[in-house]
C-alpha positions in Angstrom: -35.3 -77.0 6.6 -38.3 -76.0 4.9 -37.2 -72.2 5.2 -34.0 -73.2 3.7 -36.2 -74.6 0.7 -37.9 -71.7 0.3 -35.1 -69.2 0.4 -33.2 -71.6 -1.9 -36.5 -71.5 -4.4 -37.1 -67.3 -3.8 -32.9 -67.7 -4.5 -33.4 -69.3 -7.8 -36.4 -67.4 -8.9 -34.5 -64.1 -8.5 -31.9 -65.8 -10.8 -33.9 -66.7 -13.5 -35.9 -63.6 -13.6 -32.3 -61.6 -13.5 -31.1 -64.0 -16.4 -33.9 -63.3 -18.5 -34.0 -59.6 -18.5 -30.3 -59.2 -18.9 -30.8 -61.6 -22.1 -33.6 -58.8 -23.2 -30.6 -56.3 -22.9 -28.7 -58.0 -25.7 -31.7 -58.6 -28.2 -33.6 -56.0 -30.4 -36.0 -56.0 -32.9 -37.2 -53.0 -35.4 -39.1 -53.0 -39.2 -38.3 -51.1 -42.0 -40.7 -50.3 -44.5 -39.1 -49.5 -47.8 -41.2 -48.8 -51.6 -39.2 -48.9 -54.3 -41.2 -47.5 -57.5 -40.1 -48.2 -61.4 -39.8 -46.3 -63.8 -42.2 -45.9 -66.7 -41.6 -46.6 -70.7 -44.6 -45.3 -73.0 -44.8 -44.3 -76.7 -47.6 -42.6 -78.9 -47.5 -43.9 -82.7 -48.1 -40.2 -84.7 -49.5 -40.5 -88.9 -49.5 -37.2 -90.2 -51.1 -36.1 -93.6 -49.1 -32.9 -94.3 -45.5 -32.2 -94.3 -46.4 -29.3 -91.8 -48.0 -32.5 -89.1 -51.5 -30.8 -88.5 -53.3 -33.0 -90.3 -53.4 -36.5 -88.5 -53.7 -39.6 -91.3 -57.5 -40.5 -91.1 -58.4 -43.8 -89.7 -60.1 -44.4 -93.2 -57.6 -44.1 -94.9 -57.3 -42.3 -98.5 -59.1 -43.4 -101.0 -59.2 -42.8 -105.2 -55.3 -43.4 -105.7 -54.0 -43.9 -109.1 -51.3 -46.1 -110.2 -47.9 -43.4 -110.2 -48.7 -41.6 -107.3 -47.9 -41.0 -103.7 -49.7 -40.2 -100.6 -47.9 -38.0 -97.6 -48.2 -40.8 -94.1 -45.3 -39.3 -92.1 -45.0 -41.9 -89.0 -43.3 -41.0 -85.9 -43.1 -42.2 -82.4 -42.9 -39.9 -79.3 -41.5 -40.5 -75.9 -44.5 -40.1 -73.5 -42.9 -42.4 -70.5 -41.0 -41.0 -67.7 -37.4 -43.0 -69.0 -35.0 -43.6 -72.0 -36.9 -45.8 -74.6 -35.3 -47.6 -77.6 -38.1 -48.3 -80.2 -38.9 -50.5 -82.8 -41.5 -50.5 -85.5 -43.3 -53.4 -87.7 -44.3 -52.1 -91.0 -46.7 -54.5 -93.0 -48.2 -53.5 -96.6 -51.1 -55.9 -98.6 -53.3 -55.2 -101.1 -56.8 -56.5 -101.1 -58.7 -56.5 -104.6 -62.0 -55.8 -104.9 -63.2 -59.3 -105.1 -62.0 -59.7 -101.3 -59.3 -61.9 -102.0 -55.5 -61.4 -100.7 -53.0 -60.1 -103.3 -50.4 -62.8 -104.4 -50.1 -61.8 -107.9 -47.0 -59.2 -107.4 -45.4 -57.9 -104.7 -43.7 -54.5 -104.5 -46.5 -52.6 -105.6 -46.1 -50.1 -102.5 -42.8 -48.8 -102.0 -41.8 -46.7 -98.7 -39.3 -43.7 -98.3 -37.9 -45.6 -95.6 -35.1 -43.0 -93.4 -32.0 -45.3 -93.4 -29.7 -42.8 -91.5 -32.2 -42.9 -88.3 -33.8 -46.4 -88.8 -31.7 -49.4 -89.2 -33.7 -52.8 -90.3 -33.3 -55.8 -88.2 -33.0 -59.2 -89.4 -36.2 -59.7 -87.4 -38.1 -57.8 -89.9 -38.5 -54.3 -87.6 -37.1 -51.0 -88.1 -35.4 -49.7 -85.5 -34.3 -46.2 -84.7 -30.8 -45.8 -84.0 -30.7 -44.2 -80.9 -32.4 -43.8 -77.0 -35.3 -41.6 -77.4 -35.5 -39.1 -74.3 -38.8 -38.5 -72.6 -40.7 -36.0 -74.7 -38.7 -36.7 -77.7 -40.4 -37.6 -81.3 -38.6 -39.9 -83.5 -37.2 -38.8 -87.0 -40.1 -39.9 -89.7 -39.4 -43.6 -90.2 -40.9 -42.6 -93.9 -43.0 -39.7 -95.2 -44.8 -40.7 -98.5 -46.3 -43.9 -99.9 -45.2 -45.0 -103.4 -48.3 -47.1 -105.6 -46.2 -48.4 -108.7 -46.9 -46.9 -111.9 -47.1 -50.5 -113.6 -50.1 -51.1 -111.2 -52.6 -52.3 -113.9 -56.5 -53.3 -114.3 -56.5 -56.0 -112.5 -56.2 -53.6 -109.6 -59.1 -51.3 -110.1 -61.5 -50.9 -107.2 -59.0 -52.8 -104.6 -57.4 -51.2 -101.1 -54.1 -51.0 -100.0 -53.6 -51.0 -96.5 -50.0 -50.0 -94.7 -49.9 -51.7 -91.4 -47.5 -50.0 -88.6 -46.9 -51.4 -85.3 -44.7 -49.7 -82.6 -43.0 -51.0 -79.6 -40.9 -49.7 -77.0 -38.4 -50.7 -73.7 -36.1 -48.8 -71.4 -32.6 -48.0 -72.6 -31.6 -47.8 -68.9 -28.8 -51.1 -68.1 -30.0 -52.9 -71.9 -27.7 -53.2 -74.0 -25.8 -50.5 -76.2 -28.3 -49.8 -78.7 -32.1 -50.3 -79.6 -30.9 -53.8 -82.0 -29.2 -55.6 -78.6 -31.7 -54.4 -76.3 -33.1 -57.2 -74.4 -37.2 -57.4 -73.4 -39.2 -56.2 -76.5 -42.9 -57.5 -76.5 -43.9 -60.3 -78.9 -44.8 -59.0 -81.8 
């Protein structure tokens, strides 16, 4: 009997051990390691001082402007990210007077040659250029001269205008059909 018992137990051991290695026959494991990289969207705001664009605007600014006259600022904005970018640019103009305080006596005292046929303002306020700028590319001049109103009178002397210009830019890639439906821009 007790040989019985022990065949029957070798019996069901060989079973089991059978089972379990024809269930590692039917199972399989493996990893995949995949990176998947994005793309890159980066601008450079350009200020030029000359109409040739060797001179870049100084950080200073320009100072002894009379009433009537204009000063060359040609802004651009070039492509330096690796993708399609759709840009957008805040321009803000004040005038501080020489006692410190904030202009509120008139406004449109500072006039910009705005380009119209590549810049198209939003409702939002920003200018925005009519087209995907390719990697490398520079943007048509969103203007090229500042205007100081001739009618600017002594109540000005000794203050400083300042023009303010922001730039911001996202992928053209799968947003939208142009730079004014695009989805994603920064806050401003």
């Amino acid at each position: 009997m007790k040989r019985k018992l022990l065949a029957g137990a070798v019996i069901l051991m060989c079973l089991s051990l059978l089972a379990y290695g024809t269930l590692a026959y039917f199972t399989a494991e493996n990893t995949a390691h995949n990176v998947i990289t994005s793309g890159s969207v980066g601008i450079a705001l350009r200020e030029w001082a000359d109409e040739q664009k060797t001179e870049p605007f100084p950080e200073d600014g320009v100072s002894g402007v009379m009433p009537g006259t204009q000063v060359t600022k040609i802004v651009e904005v070039e492509n330096t990210g690796a993708n399609a970018a759709y840009i957008r640019v805040r321009v803000e103009t004040e005038i501080v007077l020489a006692q410190g305080e904030m202009d509120q006596l008139e406004t449109g005292l500072i006039a910009l040659d705005i380009d119209e046929s590549h810049w198209a303002l939003g409702s939002d306020g920003f200018y925005y250029y009519r087209q995907a700028l390719q990697p490398g590319e520079v943007t048509a001049p969103l203007f090229t001269a500042v205007r100081f109103d001739p009618g600017i009178d002594n109540r000005y002397q000794g203050s400083s205008a300042s023009v303010t210009i922001k730039a911001y830019a996202v992928q053209a890639a799968n947003n939208g059909a142009s730079a004014l439906t695009a989805q994603g821009w920064p806050e401003a």
